[in-house]
Each structure stands twice: as structure tokens, then as C-alpha cells.
C-alpha positions in Angstrom: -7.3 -21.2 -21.2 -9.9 -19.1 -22.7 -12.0 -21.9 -23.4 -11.6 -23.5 -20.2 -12.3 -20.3 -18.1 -15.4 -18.8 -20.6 -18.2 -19.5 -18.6 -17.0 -17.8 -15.7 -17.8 -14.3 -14.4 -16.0 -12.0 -11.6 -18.9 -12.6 -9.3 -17.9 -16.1 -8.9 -13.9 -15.8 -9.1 -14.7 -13.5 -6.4 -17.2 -15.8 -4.2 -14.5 -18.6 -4.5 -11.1 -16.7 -3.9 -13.0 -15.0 -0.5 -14.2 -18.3 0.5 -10.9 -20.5 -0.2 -8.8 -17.2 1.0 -7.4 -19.4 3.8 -6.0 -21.6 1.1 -4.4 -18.9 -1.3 -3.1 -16.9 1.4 0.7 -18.1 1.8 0.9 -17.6 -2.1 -1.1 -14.7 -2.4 0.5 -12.5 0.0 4.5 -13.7 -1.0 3.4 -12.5 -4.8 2.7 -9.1 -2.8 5.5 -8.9 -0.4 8.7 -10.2 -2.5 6.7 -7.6 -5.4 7.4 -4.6 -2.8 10.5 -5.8 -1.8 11.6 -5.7 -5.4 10.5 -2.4 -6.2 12.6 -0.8 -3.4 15.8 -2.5 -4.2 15.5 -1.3 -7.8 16.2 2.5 -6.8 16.1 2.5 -3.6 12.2 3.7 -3.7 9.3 2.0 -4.3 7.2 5.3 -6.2 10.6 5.9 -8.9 9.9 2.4 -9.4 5.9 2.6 -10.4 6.8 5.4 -11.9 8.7 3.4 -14.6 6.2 0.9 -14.6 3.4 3.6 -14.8 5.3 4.5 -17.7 6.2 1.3 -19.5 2.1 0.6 -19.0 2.1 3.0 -21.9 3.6 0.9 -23.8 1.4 -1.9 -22.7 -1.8 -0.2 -23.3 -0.7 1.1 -26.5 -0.9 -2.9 -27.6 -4.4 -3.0 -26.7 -5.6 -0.3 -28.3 -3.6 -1.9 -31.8 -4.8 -5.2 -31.0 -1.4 -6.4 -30.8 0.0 -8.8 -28.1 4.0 -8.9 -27.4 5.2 -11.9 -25.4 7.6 -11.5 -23.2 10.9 -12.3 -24.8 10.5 -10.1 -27.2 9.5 -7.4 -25.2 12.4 -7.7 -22.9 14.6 -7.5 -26.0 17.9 -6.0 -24.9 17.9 -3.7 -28.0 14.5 -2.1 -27.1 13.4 1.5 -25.8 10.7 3.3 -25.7 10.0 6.7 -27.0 7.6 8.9 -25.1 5.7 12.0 -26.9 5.7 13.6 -22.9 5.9 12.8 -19.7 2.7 14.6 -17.8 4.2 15.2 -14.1 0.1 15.9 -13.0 -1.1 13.0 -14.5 1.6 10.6 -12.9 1.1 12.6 -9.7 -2.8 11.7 -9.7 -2.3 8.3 -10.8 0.4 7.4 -8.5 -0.6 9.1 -5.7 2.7 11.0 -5.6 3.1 14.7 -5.0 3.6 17.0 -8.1 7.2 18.0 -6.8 8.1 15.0 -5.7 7.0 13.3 -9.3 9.1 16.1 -10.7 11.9 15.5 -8.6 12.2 11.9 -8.8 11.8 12.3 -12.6 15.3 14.1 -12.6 16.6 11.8 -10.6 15.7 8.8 -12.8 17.1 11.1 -16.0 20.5 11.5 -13.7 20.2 7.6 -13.6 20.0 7.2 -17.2 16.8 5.5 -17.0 14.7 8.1 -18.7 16.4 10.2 -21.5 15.9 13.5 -23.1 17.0 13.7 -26.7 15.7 17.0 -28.3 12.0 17.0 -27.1 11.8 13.5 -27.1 11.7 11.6 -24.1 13.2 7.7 -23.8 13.0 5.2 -21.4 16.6 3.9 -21.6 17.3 0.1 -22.5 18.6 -0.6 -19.3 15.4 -0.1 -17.6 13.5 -3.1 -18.8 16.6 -5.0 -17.5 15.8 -3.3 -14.2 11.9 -4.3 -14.1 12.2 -7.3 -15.5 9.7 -9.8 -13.5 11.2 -13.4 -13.2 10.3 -13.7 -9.9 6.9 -12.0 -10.1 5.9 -14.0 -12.9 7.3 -17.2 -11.0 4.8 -16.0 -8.0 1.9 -14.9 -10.2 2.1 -17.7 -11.6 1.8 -20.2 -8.6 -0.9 -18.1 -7.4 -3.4 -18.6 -10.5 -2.5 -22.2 -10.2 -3.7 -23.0 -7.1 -6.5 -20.8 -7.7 -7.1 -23.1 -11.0 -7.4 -26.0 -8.5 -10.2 -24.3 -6.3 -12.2 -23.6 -9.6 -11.5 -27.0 -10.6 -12.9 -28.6 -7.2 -16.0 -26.8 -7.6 -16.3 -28.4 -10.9 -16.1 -24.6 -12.6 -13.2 -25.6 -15.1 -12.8 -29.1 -17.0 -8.7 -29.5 -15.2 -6.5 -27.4 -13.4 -3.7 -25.8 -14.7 -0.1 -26.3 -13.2 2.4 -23.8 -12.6 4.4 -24.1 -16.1 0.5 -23.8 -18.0 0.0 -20.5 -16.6 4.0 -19.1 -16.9 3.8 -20.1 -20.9 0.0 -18.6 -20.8 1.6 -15.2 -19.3 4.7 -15.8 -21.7 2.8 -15.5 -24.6 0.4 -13.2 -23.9 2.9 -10.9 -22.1 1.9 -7.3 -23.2 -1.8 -8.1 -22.5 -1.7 -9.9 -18.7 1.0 -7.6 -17.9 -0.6 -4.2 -18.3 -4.0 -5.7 -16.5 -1.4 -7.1 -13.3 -0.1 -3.7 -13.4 -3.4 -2.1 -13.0 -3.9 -4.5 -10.7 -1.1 -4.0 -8.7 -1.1 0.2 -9.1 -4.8 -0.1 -7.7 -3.4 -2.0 -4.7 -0.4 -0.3 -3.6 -2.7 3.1 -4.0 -5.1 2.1 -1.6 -2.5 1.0 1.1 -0.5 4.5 0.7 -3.7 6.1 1.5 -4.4 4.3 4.6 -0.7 3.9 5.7 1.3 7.2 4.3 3.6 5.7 2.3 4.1 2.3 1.1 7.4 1.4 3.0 5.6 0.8 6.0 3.1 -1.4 4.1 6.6 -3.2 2.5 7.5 -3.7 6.2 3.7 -4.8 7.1 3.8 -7.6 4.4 6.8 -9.2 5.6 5.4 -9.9 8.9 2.0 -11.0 7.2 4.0 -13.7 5.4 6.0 -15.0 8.3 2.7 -15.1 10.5 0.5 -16.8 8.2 3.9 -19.0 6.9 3.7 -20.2 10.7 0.0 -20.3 11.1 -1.3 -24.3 12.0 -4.4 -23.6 9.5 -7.6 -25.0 11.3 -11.0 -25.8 9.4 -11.8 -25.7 6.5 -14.1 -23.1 4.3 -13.2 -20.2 6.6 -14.5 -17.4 5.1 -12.5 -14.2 4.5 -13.4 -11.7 7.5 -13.3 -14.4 9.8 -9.5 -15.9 8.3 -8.1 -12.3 8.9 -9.9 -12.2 11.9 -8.3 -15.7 13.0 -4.6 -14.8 12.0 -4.6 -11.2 14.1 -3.4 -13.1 17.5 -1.0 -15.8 16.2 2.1 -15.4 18.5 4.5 -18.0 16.9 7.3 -17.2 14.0 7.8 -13.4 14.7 10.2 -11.5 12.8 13.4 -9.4 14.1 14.1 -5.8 12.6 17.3 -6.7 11.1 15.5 -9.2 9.3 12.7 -7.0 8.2 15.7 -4.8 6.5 17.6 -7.6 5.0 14.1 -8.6 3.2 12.7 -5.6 2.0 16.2 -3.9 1.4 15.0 -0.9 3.5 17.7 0.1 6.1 17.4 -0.4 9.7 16.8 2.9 10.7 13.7 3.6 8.5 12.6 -0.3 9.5 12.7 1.2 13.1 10.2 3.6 12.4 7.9 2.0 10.2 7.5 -0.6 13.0 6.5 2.1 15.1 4.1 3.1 13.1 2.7 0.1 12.5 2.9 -0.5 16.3 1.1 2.6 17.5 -1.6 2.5 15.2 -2.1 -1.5 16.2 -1.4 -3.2 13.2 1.3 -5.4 14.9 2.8 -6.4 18.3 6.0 -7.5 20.1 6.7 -10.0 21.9 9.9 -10.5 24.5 12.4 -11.6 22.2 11.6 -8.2 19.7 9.8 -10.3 17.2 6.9 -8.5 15.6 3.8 -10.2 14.2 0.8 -9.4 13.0 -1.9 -8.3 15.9 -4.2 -6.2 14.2 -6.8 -4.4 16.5 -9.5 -1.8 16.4 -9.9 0.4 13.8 -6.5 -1.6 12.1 -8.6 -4.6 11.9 -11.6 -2.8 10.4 -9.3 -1.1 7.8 -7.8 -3.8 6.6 -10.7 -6.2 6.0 -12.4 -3.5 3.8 -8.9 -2.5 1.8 -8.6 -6.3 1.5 -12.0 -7.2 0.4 -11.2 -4.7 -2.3 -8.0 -5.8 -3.4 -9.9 -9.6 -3.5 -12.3 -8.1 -6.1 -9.4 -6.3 -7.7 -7.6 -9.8 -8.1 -10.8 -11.3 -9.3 -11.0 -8.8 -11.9 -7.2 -9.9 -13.2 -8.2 -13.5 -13.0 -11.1 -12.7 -15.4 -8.8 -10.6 -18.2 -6.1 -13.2 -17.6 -8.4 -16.4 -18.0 
């Protein structure tokens, strides 16, 4: 893949995802939703769940610095834990965008779990963890999604052939340690900007699950829309809502909380209602505004782990 992909640069990854966004959109935004959806059922909250990632990134990074790439069945080896010198609360807090007490707390709480162990002064991150973060289905989604971006890049006559699904799952396979700390960044980058604008990241969980049944629904018109004017294009569509029980069956989240995370998401414009209580995606106003800008950064994000990945 390095070979195919070597004269290529961010810049145009970029250029082509934004202008074939229309395109990667169904498979770009399932990779995102059934990722938060995944993360909450774990523990029941999505931050104790970056936290382990945020943690297990360690690990990942430590392989880069050594030059050393793991693939991924042997770094799901059942046997395996990892050893930590420390666990800085204050640098978790600022990377995560989590309060300090609230990193601390949810710490203890993954300690009471098991997940993270104290033996002496040295801290583990139990066995039963990587079980827990495992990413079949990630990887299964990830993997579609550089596919079909493979096509567009092929199309423009920027790569010799396009790769199919299983090309890119062994790709990831055997590189595992190396794609997976860059998604990871990738995907700590994203859900940091969407906490900021939103609060927390359950109402984004609940937010994505709409997206995906809007655009799933969507009759795609044109060709070569260009990204502004796609979001733009998708914030009125009317057909395919999506009840509240649904909403909580998907993202694991329960009703109640669903309630007021549509609410939210409601007041502040990001969806609407229709007479049947089926929400889609009606973004307005400042909404709209926000969104395109967080989006055109997490594009440029996503170029970026096409570019390590490639």
C-alpha cells in the first residue's frame, strides 16, 4: 500500500475526500456512530472508555518510538497486560477533556472494575480490558471506509488499483500497533472537538444516530457536491426519522438521558420533529455554521490518518 499511495500528500486526500464527501458519507459517519455507540456500552460511559484507550495509546506509542509494529492478534493476546509506571490524572484530564475529579473518580471506578490494577506502586491495565476494547467492528467499518476512499483516489487516476475491503482489514491486521495509535488520535481529536461544542459526548452519540438514518434515507442528487453545500443539502431532509426508543436501543443510553439529549439537540437547532416523534437532522443557524467548521476539521483530521495509514 505504501507504494501505491507514495506520491500522495494530505492536501490532496483532503481536496478529494471534501469533494466526493457525498459519496463517503453513509460509511463515514456509521464508522463514527456504531464507534460511540460502542464506547458507552463498554462501561456505561463513553470518557471511562477513552480513558482506557487514552491509556492503551501508551502502549501504542511506545511501539513507535522502538520502531516496533504489533499486529493485531498478537496484541489482543488473551495472556497480555500492560504495566504502567503512573497514571497522571492532569494529563488525562487535559487530553481528554475530562475534569481532574472526575478523571480521578472514574479511575477508581475502573480499579473497582478490575480494569486497572494496583500491585505495590505499579499500575496494570488488567487482561480483561483488551477483551473489552477490542475493535472487530471498528476495524470492519474503518476498513470499508478507506476502501471506498481507495476507489475515489483510483478514479482520479491518483493510485494504480483500488483496494477492496479485505486489502485494507489485512493492511490494518498487520500493521496493527501503528494504524491503531494514529486512528486513535484521530478519533480522541474528534470526539474532543464535539464535547467542546456540545457538553458532553452523549448528546453527540445521540446526534450521530440521527445523521446516519437521515443521510441512510437521503435520494443523493448530483454529482461532485462539494462539502459545505452536501451538509447544507442534507439539513431539511424530512423522510426516515428516528423514534427515542430507538435512539436508546442503538447507543445503549437509557431513555431518560436520550430524552434530554434530544432536547438539547432540539433547542439549540441541530434537529427537528416531525408529527409521528421522529427526529432528524435540521440543522439551522449558528448549528449549521458549527458544524461545517468542526466538520471541515475532522475531514482534514481523517486525511491526515489516510496519509499515516497509506
Amino acid at each position: 500500500m505504501t507504494k501505491i499511495l507514495n506520491n500522495l500528500i494530505k492536501k490532496n486526500i483532503q481536496k478529494l475526500i471534501t469533494g466526493n464527501f457525498e459519496k463517503l458519507a453513509p460509511t463515514y459517519y456509521r464508522l463514527i456512530s456504531e464507534w460511540m455507540n460502542s464506547s458507552y456500552e463498554v462501561f456505561n460511559d463513553i470518557d471511562k472508555y477513552r480513558i482506557i484507550l487514552y491509556l492503551i495509546n501508551k502502549d501504542f506509542e511506545h511501539y513507535i518510538q522502538i520502531k516496533k509494529i504489533e499486529s493485531y492478534d498478537n496484541f489482543f493476546m488473551f495472556d497480555k497486560s500492560l504495566e504502567l509506571d503512573r497514571i497522571n490524572i492532569i494529563e488525562i484530564s487535559k487530553s481528554l477533556n475530562i475534569p481532574k475529579e472526575s478523571t480521578r473518580r472514574k479511575i477508581l471506578d475502573l480499579e473497582k472494575l478490575n480494569v486497572l490494577q494496583k500491585i505495590g506502586k505499579k499500575i496494570y491495565i488488567d487482561r480483561s480490558a483488551y477483551r473489552l476494547v477490542q475493535p472487530k467492528n471498528t476495524l470492519k467499518n474503518l476498513s470499508a471506509l478507506l476502501s471506498k476512499i481507495s476507489e475515489i483516489l483510483k478514479i482520479e487516476n491518483l493510485i494504480d488499483k483500488s483496494l477492496n475491503v479485505d486489502e485494507v482489514s489485512e493492511h490494518l491486521k498487520d500493521n496493527f500497533s501503528y494504524c491503531w495509535y494514529y486512528f486513535y488520535i484521530f478519533i480522541f481529536t474528534l470526539t474532543l472537538r464535539w464535547k467542546k461544542q456540545l457538553g458532553d459526548l452523549e448528546i453527540y452519540s445521540v446526534g450521530m444516530v440521527i445523521t446516519c438514518h437521515s443521510i441512510v434515507n437521503k435520494s443523493y442528487e448530483g454529482v461532485g457536491l462539494n462539502f459545505s453545500e452536501w451538509e447544507k443539502d442534507t439539513v431539511n431532509v424530512e423522510e426516515g426519522g428516528v423514534n427515542t426508543m430507538s435512539i436508546s436501543e442503538i447507543t445503549h443510553i437509557p431513555r431518560p438521558t436520550v430524552v434530554r439529549k434530544l432536547n438539547y439537540l432540539l433547542k439549540n437547532k441541530y434537529i427537528s420533529v416531525n408529527k409521528k416523534k421522529q427526529f432528524t437532522i435540521n440543522m439551522k443557524d449558528q448549528a449549521l455554521s458549527d458544524t461545517i467548521k468542526i466538520q471541515e476539521q475532522n475531514i482534514s483530521s481523517l486525511s491526515d490518518l489516510v496519509c499515516k495509514i497509506f
